[in-house]
Steps between C-alpha positions, in 0.01 A plus 500: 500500500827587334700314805231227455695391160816425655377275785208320364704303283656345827233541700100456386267736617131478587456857438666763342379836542693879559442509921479839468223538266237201548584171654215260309346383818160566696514720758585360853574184396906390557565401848895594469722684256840456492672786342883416537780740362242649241387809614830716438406416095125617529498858334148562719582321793185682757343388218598105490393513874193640454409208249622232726353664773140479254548090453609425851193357739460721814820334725684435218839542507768622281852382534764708332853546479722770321824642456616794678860480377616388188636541191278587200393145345211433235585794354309652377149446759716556795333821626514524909667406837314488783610557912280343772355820541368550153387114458284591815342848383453360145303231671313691716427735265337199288265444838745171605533423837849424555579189667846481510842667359813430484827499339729255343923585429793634729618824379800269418332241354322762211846656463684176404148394318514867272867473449439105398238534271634818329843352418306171390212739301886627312626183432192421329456750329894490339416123427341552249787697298771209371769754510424508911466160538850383650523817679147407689623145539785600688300767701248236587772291591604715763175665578365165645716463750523861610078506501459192729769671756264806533268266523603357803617797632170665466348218667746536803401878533169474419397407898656867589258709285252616757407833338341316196515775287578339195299175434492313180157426506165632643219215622147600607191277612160762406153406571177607315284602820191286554306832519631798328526794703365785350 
C-alpha cells in the first residue's frame, strides 16, 4: 500500500489492497492479472501468488514481468531478483501451470542499462546539493553523449549474446489449471 501513495496520484486505482495479504475480490473471479515489474518489491512474494492465484477463474492467466538485473530502485521495498528458473519454481510451487518463459536484455544491453541508470541514480542524487550543481551540469553534459554511444554499441553486440546469462528482465505467461491436481 505504501508504493500505492506514490503512483495513485498519477495513476487512479480501482483497488488498492497489499497483494500479499488479501486482494478484496471473490474468489475465482479475474480472468487475467497483469503483474508487471512488481514482484521483486513484494516482501511475501509465494504469498502474492497464492492470492492471485485465489481470484483468478480456473484458465486464468497471470502475466508477469520482473527484474533479474538491476540496480536497487524504490528503495526501500526493493526486496528480490528473480532468474527464469526461480520465476518457474515459485510458480509452480503456487500450483501455476506455466505457459510460457522467457527473457528480455543482452548481457550487454543490462550492463550499459546498470552502468546508465547508476551514474544517472548519482547525478540525481548530487542535484539536489547547490554546491554540486555546476559540477553535475557539466557531468551531465558529457554523460549524455557518452550514454547514447554505449547505447548503440550495446545494441550492435546485443545479436552476439547467445548464452543469455544475464537478462534484464524475466517474462512468464502462468495458468490457474481448470482442475487442480491434487
Amino acid at each position: 500500500p505504501e508504493a500505492t501513495e506514490l503512483y495513485s496520484k498519477d495513476y487512479p486505482l480501482d483497488v488498492k489492497a497489499d497483494i500479499a495479504k488479501e486482494i478484496p475480490l471473490k474468489n475465482q473471479t479475474v480472468d487475467t492479472v497483469l503483474l508487471l515489474m512488481v514482484l521483486e518489491h513484494v516482501p511475501q512474494p509465494s504469498a502474492a501468488l497464492g492470492e492471485i492465484y485465489r481470484i483468478l477463474k480456473p484458465g486464468g492467466e497471470l502475466i508477469l514481468s520482473t527484474v533479474m538485473t538491476h540496480p536497487v530502485h524504490d528503495a526501500p521495498y526493493d526486496f528480490y531478483r528473480y532468474t527464469r528458473f526461480g520465476i518457474a519454481s515459485l510458480l509452480e510451487k503456487n500450483d501455476f501451470e506455466l505457459v510460457e518463459l522467457g527473457w528480455e536484455g543482452a548481457s550487454i544491453e543490462t550492463a550499459v542499462t546498470i552502468l546508465n541508470t547508476t551514474f544517472f541514480q548519482h547525478i540525481k542524487k548530487f542535484a539536489g546539493a547547490k554546491v554540486w550543481l555546476p559540477s553535475v551540469l557539466l557531468i551531465s553534459l558529457i554523460a549524455w553523449p557518452i550514454g547514447i554511444a554505449l547505447n548503440l554499441i550495446a545494441l550492435i553486440l546485443a545479436p552476439l549474446d547467445t548464452m543469455h546469462q544475464l537478462p534484464h528482465t524475466v517474462w512468464a505467461v502462468a495458468r490457474r489449471p481448470e482442475h487442480r491436481h491434487e
